[in-house]
VEXTOR-450541 format. One record per residue (C-alpha): residue in three letters; y, x, z. Coordinates in pm, whole numbers, padded with zeros to 5 digits, always signed. Layout:
# residues N
ALAYXZ...
//
This chain:
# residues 617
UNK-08107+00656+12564UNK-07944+00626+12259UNK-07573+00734+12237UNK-07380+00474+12091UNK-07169+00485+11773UNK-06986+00153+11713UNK-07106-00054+11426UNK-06708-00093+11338UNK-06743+00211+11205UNK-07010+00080+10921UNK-06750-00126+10735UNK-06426+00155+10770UNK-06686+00464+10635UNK-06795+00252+10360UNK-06468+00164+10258UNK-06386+00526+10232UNK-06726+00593+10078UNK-06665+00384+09782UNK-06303+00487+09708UNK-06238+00729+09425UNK-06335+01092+09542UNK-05959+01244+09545UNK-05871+00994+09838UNK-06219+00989+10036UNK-06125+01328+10187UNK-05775+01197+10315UNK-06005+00896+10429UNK-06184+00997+10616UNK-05988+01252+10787UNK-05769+00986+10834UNK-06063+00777+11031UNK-06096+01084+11225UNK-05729+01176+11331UNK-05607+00791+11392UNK-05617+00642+11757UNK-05782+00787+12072UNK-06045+00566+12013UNK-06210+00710+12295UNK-06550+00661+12490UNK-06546+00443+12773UNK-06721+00644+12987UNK-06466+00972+12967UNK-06293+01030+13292UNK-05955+00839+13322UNK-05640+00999+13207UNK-05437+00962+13490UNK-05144+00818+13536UNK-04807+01045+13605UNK-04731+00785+13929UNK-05120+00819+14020UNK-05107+01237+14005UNK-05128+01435+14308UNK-04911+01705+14379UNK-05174+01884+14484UNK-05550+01978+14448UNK-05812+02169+14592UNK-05870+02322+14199UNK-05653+02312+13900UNK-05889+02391+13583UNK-05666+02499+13252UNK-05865+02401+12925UNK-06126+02094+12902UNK-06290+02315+12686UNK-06641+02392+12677UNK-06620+02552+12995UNK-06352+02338+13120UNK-06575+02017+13153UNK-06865+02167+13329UNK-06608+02337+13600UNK-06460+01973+13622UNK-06869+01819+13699UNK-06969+02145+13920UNK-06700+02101+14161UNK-06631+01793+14171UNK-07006+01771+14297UNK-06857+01831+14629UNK-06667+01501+14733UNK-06430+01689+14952UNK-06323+01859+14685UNK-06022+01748+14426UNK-05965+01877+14084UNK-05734+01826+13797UNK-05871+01905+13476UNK-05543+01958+13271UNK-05581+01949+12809UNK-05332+01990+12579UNK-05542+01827+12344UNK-05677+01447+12303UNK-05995+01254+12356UNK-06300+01264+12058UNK-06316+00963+11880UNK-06657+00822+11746UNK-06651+00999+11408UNK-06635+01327+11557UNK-06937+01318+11700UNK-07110+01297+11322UNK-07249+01587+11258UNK-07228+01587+10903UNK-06843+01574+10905UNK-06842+01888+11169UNK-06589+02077+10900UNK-06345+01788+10846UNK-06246+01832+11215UNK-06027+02158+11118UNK-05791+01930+10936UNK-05699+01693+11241UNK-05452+01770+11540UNK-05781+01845+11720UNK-05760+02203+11569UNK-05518+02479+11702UNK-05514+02626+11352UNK-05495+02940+11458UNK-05432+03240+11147UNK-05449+03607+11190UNK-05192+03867+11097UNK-05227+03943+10724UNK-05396+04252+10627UNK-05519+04436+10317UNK-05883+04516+10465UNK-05989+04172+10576UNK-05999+03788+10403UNK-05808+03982+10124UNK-05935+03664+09939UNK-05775+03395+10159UNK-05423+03241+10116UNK-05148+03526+10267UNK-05453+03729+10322UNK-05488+03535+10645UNK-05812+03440+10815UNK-05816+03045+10960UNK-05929+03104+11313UNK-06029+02703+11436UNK-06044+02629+11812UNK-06055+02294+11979UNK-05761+02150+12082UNK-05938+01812+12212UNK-06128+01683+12520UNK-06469+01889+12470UNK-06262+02219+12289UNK-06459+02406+12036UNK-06782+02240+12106UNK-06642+01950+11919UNK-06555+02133+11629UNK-06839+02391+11616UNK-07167+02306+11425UNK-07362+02252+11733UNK-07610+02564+11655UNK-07756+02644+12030UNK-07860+03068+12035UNK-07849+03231+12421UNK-07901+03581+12259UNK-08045+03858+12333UNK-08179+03982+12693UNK-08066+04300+12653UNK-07691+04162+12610UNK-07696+04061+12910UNK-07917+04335+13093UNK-07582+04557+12905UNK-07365+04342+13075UNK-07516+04435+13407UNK-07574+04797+13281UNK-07155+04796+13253UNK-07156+04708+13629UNK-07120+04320+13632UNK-07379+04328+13902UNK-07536+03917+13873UNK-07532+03923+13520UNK-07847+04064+13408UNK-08093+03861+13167UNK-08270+03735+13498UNK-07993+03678+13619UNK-07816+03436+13357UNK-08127+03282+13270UNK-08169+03028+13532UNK-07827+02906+13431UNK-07908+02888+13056UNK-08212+02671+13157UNK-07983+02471+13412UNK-07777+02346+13105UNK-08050+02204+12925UNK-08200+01885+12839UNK-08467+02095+12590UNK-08653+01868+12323UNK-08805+02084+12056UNK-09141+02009+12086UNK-09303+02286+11983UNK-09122+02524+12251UNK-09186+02379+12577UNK-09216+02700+12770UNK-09091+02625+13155UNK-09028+02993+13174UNK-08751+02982+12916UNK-08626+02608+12865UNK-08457+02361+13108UNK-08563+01994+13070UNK-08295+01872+13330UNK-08007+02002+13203UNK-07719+01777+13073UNK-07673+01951+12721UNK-07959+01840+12444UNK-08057+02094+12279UNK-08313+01944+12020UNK-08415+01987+11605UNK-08129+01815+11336UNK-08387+01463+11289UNK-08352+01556+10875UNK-08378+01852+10728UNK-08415+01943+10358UNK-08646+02061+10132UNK-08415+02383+10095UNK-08502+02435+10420UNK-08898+02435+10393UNK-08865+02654+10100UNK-08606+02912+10292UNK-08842+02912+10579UNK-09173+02950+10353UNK-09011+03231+10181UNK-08904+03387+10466UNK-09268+03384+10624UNK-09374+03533+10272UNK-09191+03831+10306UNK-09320+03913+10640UNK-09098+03717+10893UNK-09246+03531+11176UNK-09173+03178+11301UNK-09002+03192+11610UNK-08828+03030+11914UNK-08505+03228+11931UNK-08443+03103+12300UNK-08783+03194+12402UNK-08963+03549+12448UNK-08788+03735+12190UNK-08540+03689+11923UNK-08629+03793+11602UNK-08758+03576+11337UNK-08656+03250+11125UNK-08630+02927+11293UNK-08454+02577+11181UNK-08148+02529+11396UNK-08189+02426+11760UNK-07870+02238+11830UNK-07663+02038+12064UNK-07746+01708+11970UNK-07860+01389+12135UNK-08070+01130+11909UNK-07869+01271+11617UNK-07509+01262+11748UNK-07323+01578+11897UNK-07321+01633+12209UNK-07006+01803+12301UNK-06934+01965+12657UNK-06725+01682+12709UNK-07019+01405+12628UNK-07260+01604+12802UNK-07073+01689+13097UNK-06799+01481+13196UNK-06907+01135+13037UNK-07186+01068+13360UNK-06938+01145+13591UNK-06644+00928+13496UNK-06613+00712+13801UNK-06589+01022+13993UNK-06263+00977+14232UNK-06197+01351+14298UNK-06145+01431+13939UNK-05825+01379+13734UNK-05766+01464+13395UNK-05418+01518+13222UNK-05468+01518+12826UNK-05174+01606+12594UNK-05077+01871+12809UNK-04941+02208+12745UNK-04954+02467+13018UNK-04608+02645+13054UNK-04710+02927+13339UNK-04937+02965+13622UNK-04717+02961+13918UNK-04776+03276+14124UNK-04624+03380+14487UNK-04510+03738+14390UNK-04510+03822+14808UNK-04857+03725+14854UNK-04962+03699+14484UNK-05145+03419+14529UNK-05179+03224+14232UNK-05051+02840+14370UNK-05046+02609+14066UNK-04938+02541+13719UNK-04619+02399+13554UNK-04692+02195+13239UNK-04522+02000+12958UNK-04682+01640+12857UNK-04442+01471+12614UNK-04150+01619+12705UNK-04155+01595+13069UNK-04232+01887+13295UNK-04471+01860+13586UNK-04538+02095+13861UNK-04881+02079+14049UNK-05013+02328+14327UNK-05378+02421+14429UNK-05521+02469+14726UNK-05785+02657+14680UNK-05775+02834+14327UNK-05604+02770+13939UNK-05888+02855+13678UNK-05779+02939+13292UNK-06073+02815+13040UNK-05845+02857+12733UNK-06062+03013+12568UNK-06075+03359+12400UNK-05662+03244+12255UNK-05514+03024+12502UNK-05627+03225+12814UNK-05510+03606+12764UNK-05174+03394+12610UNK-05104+03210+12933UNK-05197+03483+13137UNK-04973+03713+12971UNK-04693+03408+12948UNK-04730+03432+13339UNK-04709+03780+13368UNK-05013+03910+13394UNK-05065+04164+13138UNK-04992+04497+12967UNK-04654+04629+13093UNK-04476+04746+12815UNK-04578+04420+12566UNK-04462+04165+12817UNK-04138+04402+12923UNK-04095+04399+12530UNK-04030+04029+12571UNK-03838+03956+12902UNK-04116+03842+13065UNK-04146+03965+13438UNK-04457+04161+13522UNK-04656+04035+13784UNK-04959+04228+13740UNK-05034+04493+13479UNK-05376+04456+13314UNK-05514+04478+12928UNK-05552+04151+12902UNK-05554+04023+12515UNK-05749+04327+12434UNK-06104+04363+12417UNK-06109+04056+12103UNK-06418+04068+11903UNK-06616+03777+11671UNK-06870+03750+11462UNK-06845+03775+11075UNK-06986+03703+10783UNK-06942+03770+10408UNK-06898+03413+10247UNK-06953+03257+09941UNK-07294+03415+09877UNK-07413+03116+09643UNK-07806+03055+09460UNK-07821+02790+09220UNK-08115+02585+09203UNK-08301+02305+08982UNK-08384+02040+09204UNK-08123+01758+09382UNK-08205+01869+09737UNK-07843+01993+09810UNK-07616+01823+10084UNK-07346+01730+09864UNK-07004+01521+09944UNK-07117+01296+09668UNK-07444+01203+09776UNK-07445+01238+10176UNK-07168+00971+10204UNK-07325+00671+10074UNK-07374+00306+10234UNK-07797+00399+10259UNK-07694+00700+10423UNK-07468+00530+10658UNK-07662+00253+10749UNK-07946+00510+10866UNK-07705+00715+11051UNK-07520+00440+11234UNK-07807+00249+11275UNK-08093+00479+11331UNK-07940+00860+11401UNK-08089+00948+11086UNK-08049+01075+10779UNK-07885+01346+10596UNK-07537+01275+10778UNK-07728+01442+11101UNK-07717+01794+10992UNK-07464+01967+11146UNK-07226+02080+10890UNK-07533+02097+10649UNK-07633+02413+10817UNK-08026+02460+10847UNK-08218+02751+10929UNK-08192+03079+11034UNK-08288+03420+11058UNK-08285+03708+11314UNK-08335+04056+11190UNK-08294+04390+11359UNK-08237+04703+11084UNK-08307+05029+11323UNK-08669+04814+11409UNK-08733+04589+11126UNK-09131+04589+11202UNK-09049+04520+11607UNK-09109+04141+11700UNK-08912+04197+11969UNK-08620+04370+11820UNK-08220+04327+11926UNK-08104+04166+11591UNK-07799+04318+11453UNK-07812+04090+11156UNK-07839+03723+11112UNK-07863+03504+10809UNK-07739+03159+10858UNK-07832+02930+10596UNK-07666+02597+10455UNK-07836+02333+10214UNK-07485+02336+10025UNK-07183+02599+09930UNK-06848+02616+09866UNK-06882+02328+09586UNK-07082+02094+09788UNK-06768+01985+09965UNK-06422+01976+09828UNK-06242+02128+10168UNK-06499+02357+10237UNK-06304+02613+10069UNK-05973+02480+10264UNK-06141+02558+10572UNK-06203+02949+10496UNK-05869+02908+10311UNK-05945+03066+09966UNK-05701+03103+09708UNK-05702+02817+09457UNK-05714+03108+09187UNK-06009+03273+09340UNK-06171+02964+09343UNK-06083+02866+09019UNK-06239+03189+08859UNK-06554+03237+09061UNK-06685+02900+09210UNK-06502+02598+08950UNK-06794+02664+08679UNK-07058+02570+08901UNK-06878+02268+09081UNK-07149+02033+08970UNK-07455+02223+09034UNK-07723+02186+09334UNK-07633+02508+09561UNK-07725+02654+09871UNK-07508+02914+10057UNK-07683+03211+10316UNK-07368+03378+10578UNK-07510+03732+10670UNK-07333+03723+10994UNK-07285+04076+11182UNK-07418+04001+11533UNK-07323+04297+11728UNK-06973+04407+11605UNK-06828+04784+11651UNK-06479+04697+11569UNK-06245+04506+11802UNK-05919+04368+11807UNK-05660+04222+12009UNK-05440+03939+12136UNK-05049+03959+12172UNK-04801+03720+12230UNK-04509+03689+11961UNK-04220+03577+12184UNK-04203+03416+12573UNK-04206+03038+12463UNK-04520+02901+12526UNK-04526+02712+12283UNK-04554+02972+12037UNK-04896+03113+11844UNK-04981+03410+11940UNK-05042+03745+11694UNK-05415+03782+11663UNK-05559+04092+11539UNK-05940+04087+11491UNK-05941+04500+11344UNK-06239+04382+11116UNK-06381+04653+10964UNK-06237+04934+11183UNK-06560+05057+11264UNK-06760+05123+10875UNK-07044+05069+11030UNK-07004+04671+11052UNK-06952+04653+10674UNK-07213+04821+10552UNK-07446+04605+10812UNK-07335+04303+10608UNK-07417+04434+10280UNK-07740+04537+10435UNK-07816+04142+10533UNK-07698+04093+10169UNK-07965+04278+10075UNK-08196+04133+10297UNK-08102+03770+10172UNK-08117+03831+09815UNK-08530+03997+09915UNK-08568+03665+10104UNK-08462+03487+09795UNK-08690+03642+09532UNK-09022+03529+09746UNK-09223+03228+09564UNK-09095+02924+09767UNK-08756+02987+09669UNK-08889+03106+09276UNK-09031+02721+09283UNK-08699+02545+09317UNK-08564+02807+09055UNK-08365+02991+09272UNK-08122+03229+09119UNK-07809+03425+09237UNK-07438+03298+09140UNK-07364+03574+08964UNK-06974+03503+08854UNK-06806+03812+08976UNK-06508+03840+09184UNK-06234+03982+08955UNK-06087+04223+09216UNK-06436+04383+09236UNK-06581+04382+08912UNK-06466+04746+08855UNK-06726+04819+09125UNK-07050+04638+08891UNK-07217+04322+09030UNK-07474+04343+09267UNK-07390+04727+09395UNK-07331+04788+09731UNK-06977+04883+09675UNK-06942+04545+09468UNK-07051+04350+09808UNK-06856+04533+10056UNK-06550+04449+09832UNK-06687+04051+09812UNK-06695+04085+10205UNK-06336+04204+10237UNK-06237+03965+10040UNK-06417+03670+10139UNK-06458+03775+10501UNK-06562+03425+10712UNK-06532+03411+11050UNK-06792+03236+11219UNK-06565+03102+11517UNK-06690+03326+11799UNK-06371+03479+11927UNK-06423+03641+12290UNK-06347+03935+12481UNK-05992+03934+12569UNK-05997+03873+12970UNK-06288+04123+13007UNK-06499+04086+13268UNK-06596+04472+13448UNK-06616+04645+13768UNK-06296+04808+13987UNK-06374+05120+13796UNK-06325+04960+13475UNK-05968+05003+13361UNK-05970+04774+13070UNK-06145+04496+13304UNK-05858+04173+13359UNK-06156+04003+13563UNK-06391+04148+13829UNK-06809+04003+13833UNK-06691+03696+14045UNK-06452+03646+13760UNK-06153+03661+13976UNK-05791+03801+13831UNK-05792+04147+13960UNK-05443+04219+14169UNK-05405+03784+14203UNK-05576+03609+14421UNK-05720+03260+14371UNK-05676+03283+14020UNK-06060+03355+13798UNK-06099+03298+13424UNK-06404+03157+13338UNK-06477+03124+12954UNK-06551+03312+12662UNK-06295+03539+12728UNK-06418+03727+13028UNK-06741+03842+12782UNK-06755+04233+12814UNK-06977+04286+12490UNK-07031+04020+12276UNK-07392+03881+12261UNK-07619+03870+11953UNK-07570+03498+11969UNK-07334+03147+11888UNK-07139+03179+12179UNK-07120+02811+12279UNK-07416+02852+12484UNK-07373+03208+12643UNK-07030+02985+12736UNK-07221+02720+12910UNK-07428+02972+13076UNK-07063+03147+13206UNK-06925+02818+13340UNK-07231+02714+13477UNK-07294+03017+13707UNK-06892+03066+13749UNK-06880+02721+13952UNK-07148+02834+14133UNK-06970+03188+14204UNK-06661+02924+14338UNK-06898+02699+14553UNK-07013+03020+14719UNK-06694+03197+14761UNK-06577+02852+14937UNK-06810+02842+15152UNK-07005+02507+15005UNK-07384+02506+14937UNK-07529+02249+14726
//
């Protein structure tokens, strides 16, 4: 069934659509910021009169993982849980994919920045990399661009290999195929795809002709079709995403939509953890006190609290409730309840932005053109239409450099592929935060040209970072220190998927829409001669783009592990009836988008809970 968009919005997108360009960006973030304008079927906030003191589970974070914990155990009627956001509700435009990178400018967004550094985003205002995470019903999966990759088997068969006994490839895959509603026709394998699932994953319904010719020239220089969530990995592919008929399906669509009249689940939006609540005789972990407008509340749990913060908000309120490294949270007057390296661990996946080819044909997704009343008619009407590809991004490619001839190699390069750049959208370059004088100098000349923009996007990062808090108050950002670049090793396996996007780019199908490298240079590395490999490691320091797949900082690992915050059932080593089940708990981070591997985790965590409690579905 069609997921319904209201037609209201037809006449308020058009208005914006025909207004001069300097005030359709304010617009239309405007449409997308104002009013809860919520879905009907999302569960009930509930009232502070109506809240229980207590519950059988108290989930932290209606996140991605967040909302399928909420469905999993509320699948047992016995069982109550209060799903507690800090965040609001999606409203209809959210859901659009088109508009994907306007979300980063709305109170939906945490806008999280890094610590400034001279080695990394060395292009970006206060040499600070934006870090976006979801601060809404549905969490990042509402501001991602819905691109659907499980990764690699052998990430998980390393997981297992670390000793998180369950987690293997065969392990995790039944749960990867439990999430899905699969609908790409030509990759219905029952061996690797769910069809039951409650997360589409399906094809954008539009696609350009930049991405036929980025396909055909990939296939021309020796690179196989494939289905990336199938047998192997490597290959090019168009985008399988997490949409339904066109319109995103978030975690919070997918999962907690069908379940809304469920009485044993409570949610509590616009609410701001202060500390998990832990008996320091039997350190037990027995609730959570939180803020919502002012007002402090203090709920208990029964059976267990569960952080899904999220690779930011989890290590922060752990640490906030003293669970932590000793000598950072002594450093700050916070008590120590249980010493651990949580906030370490952080790693993401990068990319060197701003790597532009000009062509001579109007097949770009531009600002200018996508937002039009034909465009929104077959959208609002129909699910159709340019305004369904997420973000504009296409197609893309898996390569592996020690084993480029393998089929089934472990990629350690991907190139991610958008029918558009920097200039196809005026806050595109707001939402990597570039310097106005950068921008001004390198990308201003070619404002009015068709473009398309390739990420080569380091899948298996050496370097890793880490998470501290800046003072006690919980309201506070953390520090975040991502360490890109530590390790040489991940820089020069960028320029290397330079190299192999610029070989891509010289193949015929490309040649026949005149494709041809933006060849401006960047002024703080034209000592080192366009085109060199020292002049793109330079571009990538400077223009370093984070492709928002911050993990690692509650790492999941055996008793022998002494970096390890969570053990393989995801429980809080040293607390009991506290677990963390998110991105944060990955060990290595998968060649992969994590949304999915993060849908696997929560999937299989609930069932790790049922089991542990003694219920069998």
């Amino acid at each position: 069934m069609r997921p319904n968009l209201p037609q209201s919005c037809l006449p308020l997108l058009v208005l914006v659509a025909v207004v001069a360009q300097d005030s359709l960006l304010d617009g239309v973030i405007k449409l997308l910021q104002d009013g809860e304008n919520q879905f009907s079927t999302e569960p009930r906030d509930v009232l502070a009169l109506e809240m229980q003191k207590e519950y059988d589970f108290i989930v932290v974070g209606a996140g991605t993982a967040g909302c399928v914990l909420a469905n999993r155990l509320t699948e047992n009627p016995d069982w109550s849980v209060l799903l507690i956001e800090a965040g609001r509700s999606e409203n209809f435009l959210m859901d659009i994919p088109i508009l994907a990178n306007y979300l980063q400018f709305t109170e939906s967004n945490w806008r999280y920045k890094t610590e400034p550094s001279n080695r990394f985003c060395m292009g970006m205002d206060n040499t600070q990399c934006n870090w976006p995470r979801g601060k809404v019903v549905g969490g990042s999966s509402v501001l991602n661009y819905m691109i659907y990759t499980r990764g690699n088997r052998r990430d998980y068969d390393n997981w297992a290999r670390l000793g998180n006994d369950g987690w293997s490839f065969n392990d995790v895959l039944p749960y990867f195929k439990k999430v899905e509603n699969f609908s790409v026709p030509e990759y219905q394998n029952g061996d690797y795809h769910g069809k039951d699932g409650y997360l589409s994953v399906s094809y954008a319904p539009y696609k350009t002709k930049i991405a036929d010719a980025i396909i055909e020239s990939s296939q021309q220089y020796g690179i196989n079709m494939v289905d990336y969530n199938g047998p192997t990995q490597i290959g090019v592919s168009r985008l399988q995403v997490s949409l339904r008929d066109g319109v995103r399906d978030s975690s919070s669509r997918a999962y907690l939509h069908p379940i809304y009249r469920r009485p044993n689940l409570h949610m509590k939006k616009h609410s701001l953890v202060q500390r998990i609540l832990i008996d320091p005789k039997t350190m037990r972990a027995v609730g959570v006190r939180f803020v919502r407008f002012g007002r402090t509340y203090t709920v208990y749990a029964k059976k267990e609290v569960i952080v899904s913060g999220g690779a930011i908000n989890s290590p922060q309120l752990l640490m906030l409730s003293g669970i932590g490294p000793t000598k950072h949270l002594k450093s700050l007057g916070i008590p120590v309840i249980r010493n651990l390296k949580v906030g370490y661990n952080l790693m993401d996946h990068i990319a060197m932005g701003g790597l532009t080819f000009l062509i001579d044909k109007p097949y770009s997704i531009r600002t200018d053109k996508v937002i039009t009343r034909e465009n929104l008619d077959s959208y609002l009407n129909h699910h159709a239409g340019p305004m369904s590809v997420p973000g504009g991004c296409e197609v893309l490619v898996f390569h592996d450099f020690s084993n480029p001839n393998d089929p089934d190699g472990y990629p350690d390069m991907e190139l991610l592929y958008q029918a558009g750049s920097i200039v196809s959208d005026p806050l595109l370059r707001k939402n990597f935060g570039i310097t106005d004088e950068l921008y001004d100098q390198v990308y201003k000349p070619i404002e009015k040209a068709e473009t398309f923009m390739v990420f080569p996007m380091l899948l298996r990062p050496k370097s890793k970072g880490r998470i501290m808090l800046r003072d006690g108050n919980y309201k506070t950002k953390p520090k975040i220190f991502p360490n890109y670049f530590a390790d040489q090793a991940d820089l020069d396996t960028i320029v290397k998927g330079v190299r192999l996007a610029l070989n891509i780019s010289a193949q015929p199908a490309l040649k026949d829409l005149r494709s041809s490298l933006h060849t401006k240079p960047i002024p703080q590395c034209e000592k080192f001669g366009f085109g060199t490999d020292e002049y793109f490691a330079c571009m990538t320091r400077h223009f370093t783009f984070t492709i928002y797949h911050h993990s690692g900082t509650c790492k999941m690992g055996p008793p022998s592990d002494k970096s390890a915050v969570v053990d393989p059932r995801l429980r809080v080593y040293g607390v009991k009836n506290l677990r963390v089940v998110d991105a944060s708990i990955i060990p290595e981070i998968p060649a992969a988008h994590t949304n999915a591997p993060v849908f696997m985790i929560a999937e299989k965590g609930a069932d790790m809970i049922k089991e542990d409690w003694g219920y069998r579905t």
